[in-house]
Structure formats: C-alpha cells, structure tokens
C-alpha positions in Angstrom: -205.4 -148.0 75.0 -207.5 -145.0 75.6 -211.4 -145.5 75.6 -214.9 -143.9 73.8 -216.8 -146.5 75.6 -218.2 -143.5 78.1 -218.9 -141.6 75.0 -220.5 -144.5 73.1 -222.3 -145.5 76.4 -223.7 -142.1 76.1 -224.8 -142.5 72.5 -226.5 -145.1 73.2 -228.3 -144.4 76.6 -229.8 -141.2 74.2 -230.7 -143.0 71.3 -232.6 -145.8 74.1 -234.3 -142.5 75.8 -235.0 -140.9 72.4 -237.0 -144.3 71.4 -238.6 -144.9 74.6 -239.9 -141.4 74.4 -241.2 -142.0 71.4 -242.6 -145.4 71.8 -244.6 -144.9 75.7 -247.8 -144.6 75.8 -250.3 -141.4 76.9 -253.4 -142.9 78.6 -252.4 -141.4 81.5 -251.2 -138.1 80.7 -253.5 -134.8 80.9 -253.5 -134.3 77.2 -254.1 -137.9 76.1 -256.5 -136.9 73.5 -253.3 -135.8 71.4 -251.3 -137.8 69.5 -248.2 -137.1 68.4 -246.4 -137.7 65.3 -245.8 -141.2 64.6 -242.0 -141.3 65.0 -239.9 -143.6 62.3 -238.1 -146.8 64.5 -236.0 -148.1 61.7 -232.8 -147.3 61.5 -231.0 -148.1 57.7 -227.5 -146.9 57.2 -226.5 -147.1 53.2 -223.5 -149.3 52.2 -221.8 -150.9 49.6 -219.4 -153.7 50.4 -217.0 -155.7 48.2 -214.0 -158.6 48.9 -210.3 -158.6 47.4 -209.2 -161.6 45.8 -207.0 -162.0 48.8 -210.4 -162.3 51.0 -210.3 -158.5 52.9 -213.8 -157.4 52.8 -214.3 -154.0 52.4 -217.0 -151.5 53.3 -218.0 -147.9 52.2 -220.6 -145.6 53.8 -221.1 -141.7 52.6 -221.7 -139.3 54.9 -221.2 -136.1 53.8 -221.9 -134.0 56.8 -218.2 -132.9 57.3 -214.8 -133.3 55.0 -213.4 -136.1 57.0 -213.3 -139.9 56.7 -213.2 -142.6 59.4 -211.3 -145.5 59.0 -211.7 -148.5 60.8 -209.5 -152.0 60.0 -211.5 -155.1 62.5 -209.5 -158.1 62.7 -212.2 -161.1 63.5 -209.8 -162.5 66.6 -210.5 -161.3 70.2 -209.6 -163.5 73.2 -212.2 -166.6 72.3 -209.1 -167.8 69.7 -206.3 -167.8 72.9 -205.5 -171.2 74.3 -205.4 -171.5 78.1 -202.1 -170.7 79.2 -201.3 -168.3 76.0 -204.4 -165.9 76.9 -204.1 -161.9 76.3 -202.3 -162.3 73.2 -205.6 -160.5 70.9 -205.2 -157.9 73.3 -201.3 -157.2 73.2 -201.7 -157.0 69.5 -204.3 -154.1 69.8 -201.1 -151.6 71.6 -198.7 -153.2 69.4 -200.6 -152.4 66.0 -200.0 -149.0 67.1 -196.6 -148.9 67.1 -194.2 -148.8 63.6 -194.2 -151.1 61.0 -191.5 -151.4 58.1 -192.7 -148.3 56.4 -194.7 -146.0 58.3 -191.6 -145.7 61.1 -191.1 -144.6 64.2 -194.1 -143.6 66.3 -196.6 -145.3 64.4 -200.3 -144.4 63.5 -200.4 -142.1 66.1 -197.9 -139.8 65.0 -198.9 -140.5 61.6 -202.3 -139.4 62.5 -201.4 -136.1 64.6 -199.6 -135.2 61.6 -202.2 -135.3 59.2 -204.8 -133.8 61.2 -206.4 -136.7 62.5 -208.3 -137.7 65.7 -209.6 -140.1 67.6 -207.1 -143.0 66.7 -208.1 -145.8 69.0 -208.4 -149.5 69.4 -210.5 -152.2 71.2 -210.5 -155.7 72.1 -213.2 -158.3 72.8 -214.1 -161.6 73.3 -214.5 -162.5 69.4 -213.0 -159.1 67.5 -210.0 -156.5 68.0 -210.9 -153.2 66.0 -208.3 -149.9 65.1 -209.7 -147.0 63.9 -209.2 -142.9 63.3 -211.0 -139.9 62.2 -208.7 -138.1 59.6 -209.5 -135.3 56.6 -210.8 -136.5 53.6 -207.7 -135.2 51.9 -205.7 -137.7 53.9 -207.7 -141.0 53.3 -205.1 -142.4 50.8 -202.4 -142.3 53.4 -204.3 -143.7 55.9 -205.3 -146.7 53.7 -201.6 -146.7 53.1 -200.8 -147.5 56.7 -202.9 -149.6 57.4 -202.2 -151.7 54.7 -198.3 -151.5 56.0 -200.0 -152.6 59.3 -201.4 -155.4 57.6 -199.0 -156.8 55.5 -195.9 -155.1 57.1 -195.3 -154.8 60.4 -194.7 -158.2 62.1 -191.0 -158.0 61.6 -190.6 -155.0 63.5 -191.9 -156.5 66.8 -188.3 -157.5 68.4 -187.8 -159.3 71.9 -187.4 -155.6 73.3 -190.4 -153.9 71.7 -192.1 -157.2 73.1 -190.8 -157.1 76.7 -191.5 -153.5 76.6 -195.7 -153.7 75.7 -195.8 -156.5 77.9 -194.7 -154.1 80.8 -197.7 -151.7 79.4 -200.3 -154.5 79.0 -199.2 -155.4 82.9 -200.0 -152.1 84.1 -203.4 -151.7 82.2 -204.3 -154.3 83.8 -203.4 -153.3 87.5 -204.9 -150.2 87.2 -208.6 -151.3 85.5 -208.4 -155.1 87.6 -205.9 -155.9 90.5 -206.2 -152.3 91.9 -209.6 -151.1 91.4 -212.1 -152.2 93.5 -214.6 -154.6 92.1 -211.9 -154.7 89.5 -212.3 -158.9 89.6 -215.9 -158.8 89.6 -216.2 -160.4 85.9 -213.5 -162.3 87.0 -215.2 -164.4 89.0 -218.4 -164.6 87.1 -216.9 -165.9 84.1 -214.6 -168.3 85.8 -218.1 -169.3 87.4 -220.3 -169.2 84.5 -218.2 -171.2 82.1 -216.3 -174.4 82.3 -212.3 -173.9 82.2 -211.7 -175.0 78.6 -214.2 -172.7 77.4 -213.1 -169.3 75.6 -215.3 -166.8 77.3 -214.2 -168.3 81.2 -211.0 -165.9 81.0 -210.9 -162.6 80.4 -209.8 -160.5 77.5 -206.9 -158.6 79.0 -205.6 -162.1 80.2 -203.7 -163.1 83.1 -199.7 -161.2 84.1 -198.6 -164.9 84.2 -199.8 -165.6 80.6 -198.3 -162.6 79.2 -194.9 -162.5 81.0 -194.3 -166.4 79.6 -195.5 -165.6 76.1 -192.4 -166.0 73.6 -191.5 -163.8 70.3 -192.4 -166.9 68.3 -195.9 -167.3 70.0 -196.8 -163.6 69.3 -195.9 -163.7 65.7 -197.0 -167.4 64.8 -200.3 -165.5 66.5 -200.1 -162.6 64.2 -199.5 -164.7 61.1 -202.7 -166.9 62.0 -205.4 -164.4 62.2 -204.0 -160.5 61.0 -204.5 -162.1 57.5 -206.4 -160.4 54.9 -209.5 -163.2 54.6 -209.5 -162.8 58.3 -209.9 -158.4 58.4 -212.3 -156.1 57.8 -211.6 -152.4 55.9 -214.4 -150.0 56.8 -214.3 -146.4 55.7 -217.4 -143.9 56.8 -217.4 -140.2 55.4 -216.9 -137.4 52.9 -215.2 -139.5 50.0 -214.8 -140.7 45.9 -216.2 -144.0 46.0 -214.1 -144.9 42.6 -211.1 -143.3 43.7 -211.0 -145.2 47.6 -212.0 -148.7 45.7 -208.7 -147.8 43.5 -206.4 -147.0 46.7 -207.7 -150.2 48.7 -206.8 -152.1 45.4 -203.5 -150.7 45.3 -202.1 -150.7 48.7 -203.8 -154.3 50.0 -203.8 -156.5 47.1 -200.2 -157.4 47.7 -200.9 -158.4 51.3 -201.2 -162.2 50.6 -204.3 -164.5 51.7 -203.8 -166.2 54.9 -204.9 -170.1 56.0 -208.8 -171.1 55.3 -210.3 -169.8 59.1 -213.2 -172.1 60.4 -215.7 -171.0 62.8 -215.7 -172.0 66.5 -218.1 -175.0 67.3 -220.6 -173.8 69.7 -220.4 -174.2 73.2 -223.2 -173.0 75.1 -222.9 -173.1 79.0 -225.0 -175.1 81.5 -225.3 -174.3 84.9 -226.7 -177.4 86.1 -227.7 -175.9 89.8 -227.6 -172.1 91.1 -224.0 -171.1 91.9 -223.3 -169.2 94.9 -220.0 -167.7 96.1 -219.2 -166.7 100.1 -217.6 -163.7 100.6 -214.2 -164.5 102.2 -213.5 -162.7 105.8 -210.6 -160.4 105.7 -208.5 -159.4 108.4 -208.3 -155.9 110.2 -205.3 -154.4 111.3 
C-alpha cells in the first residue's frame, strides 16, 4: 500500500528537535544569564471512548481546526498471530480490505473515498496490529462509518479464488521491490531470523515469505479473516470536526449488527535470549 511513514518520520524528528530545544541546557551559551520560558512537556489529547455490546471499542477526539474527520478502523492482528508456514496473511488482508465488499461495490474504499472528497486512505501492517484509515469531510462521516462497517461485517464473501490469486501477485511484487531487489532489502531479515528462535512470532517478517503466500488457500484466508476481523477484536477511531451524539448514533446503527467473534487471549510472553554475541560472515561473491 502507499506509505506516510516519511511524513510521520518527519512529524516526529520535529516534535524530538522541538523538545530537545526546549529541554538543553545554557551554561555555555553567551547569554546564559537568560532564561527562557519554561516550555510545557506534556502532551494530553482529550477523548472519550465507549465498547458495543458486540465488543468494538470505539474512540472520539474533537478537533475542530478544519471541517473534516479522520477515520481510522485497527484490527489488533499483525504478523505475531501467523503460524510458520501460513505467514503474510495480516498483511494480504491490509490490500484486500481495500478492495469491494457486498455493498460498497466495485472499487472499494478508494473510489468511495475520491468520490466524497476524501484523502489520504491508507493502510499499515505490523508485528501485532493492521490499521485502515482516511481523511474525509465532515459531511461524509456517516458514509464512511457505513463502509467500514460493510468492511467489517460484509466483505469476506467477496474474496473469490481469482480476487485471491490476483493480490497475491501484488503482495509478491511489494515485496520484490521493498526486499529481494533493494539493496539491504534483507537486512531485518537476517537480524530477526538471528535474534529470535524459529517458533517465535517476531523471527519472520511481516510481509512474509513468496512461498507462504503462493501456498495459502481460499479457506486459510477466510478461516483467518473470521478469527481476528471480529468486532471484540477492532478498534473504531474517529478524530475531527464532528456531533458527538450524532456519530455515537451512526456507529450504533451500522456495527451493531456485525456479530461478536471467539473470546481472543493474549499471547504468552516470549522474551528472547541471546545466550552469547551472534556474529554473521559476510559471504564472498563472485565477479564476472
């Protein structure tokens, strides 16, 4: 999918300059006897939060700086729940969550969400979370929470052995282009595999492996769909210009349907142990 990490990386690297700034100390500058302004270091962002009977939790945040509302719908599954030899499945669901589902048709939440005005529709996978979100006006938030209820509770019939094969061809060449092909593309790679015994979750990497993904069946996909995109396994976070009273009504309305998956446990806790310092030769390559 496309990426705001260079953006957020961005964000961030200001904020951590803006603090450090503000934080360092003067002794050694020429005007030392002045001191500035204590600067405030806390950082509180307002929120109210509630959970459906179904288990979604939901979160609202006002910002009324501009007449637009981001949406954001976290499913708490990232490549940690994968099994070895059925890895890159949390990651095939973040492209195929973008594609239709029974009622929001052909073209998905992208086309829903040119049409409406909206930008920034995006999605991103980790070791323990895969997250969707979109900017879109305010006067479009009802639709959005629309489709991505659909997504939610409606869409796993529509992924067919060719839509499959198809994403599995895109997944593939995502990860030629940002692994096999780039250089230093198998750096973390071969850290993790290093850092981590086999059977644990974090020795393989998120986007999986072309050999996992080409062998992974229609049942596999949507018995993996039906275990985790459940509604006491998802977050629904909205950020903006927005009625409170009027959102809590439209979440109501379009999610309450969507029924409660299994009871999800937590992983058990396996920290790593190197027992001695690792190190790894560089293999000699051939010149023509």
């Amino acid at each position: 999918m496309k990426s705001n990490r260079l953006t957020m990386a961005a964000t961030a690297m200001a904020v951590t300059a803006l603090v450090g700034c503000s934080t360092a100390s003067n002794e050694s500058s020429p005007s030392a006897s002045y001191q500035a302004p204590a600067q405030a270091t806390n950082f509180d962002v307002e929120f109210s939060r509630f959970t459906l009977d179904n288990g979604l939790k939901v979160i609202f945040h006002i910002d009324r700086s501009d007449p637009v509302v981001a949406v954001a719908l976290t499913s708490h599954v990232g490549s940690a729940r994968e099994l070895p030899g059925r890895t890159g499945f949390a990651h095939l669901f973040e492209h195929l969550l973008f594609l239709e589902s029974e009622n929001l048709g052909k073209g998905g939440l992208d086309k829903m969400s040119a049409r409406i005005g909206g930008s920034g529709a995006n999605g991103s996978t980790s070791r323990d979370r895969t997250n969707y979100y979109q900017t879109v006006p305010n006067d479009a938030l009802e639709k959005m929470i629309w489709a991505e209820a659909d997504k939610l509770g409606f869409f796993i019939n529509t992924v067919t052995e060719q839509v499959l094969a198809k994403e599995k061809q895109v997944v593939k060449n995502e990860k030629r282009q940002s692994g096999d092909n780039r250089p230093y593309g198998h750096t973390n790679y071969v850290i993790d595999k290093n850092l981590y015994p086999p059977t644990h979750p974090y020795s393989w990497q998120v986007i999986g492996s072309l050999e996992d993904l080409q062998n992974a069946t229609l049942k596999d996909v949507k018995d993996f769909f039906n275990d985790w995109y459940v509604p006491n396994n998802v977050t629904l976070t909205i950020a903006g210009d927005f009625d409170v009273k009027q959102a809590k009504m439209w979440v109501n309305k379009y999610f309450d349907e969507i029924k409660r998956g299994e009871t999800i446990t937590n992983l058990t806790k396996q920290p790593a142990v190197l027992e001695h310092s690792k190190k790894q030769k560089n293999k000699k390559t051939q010149t023509r």
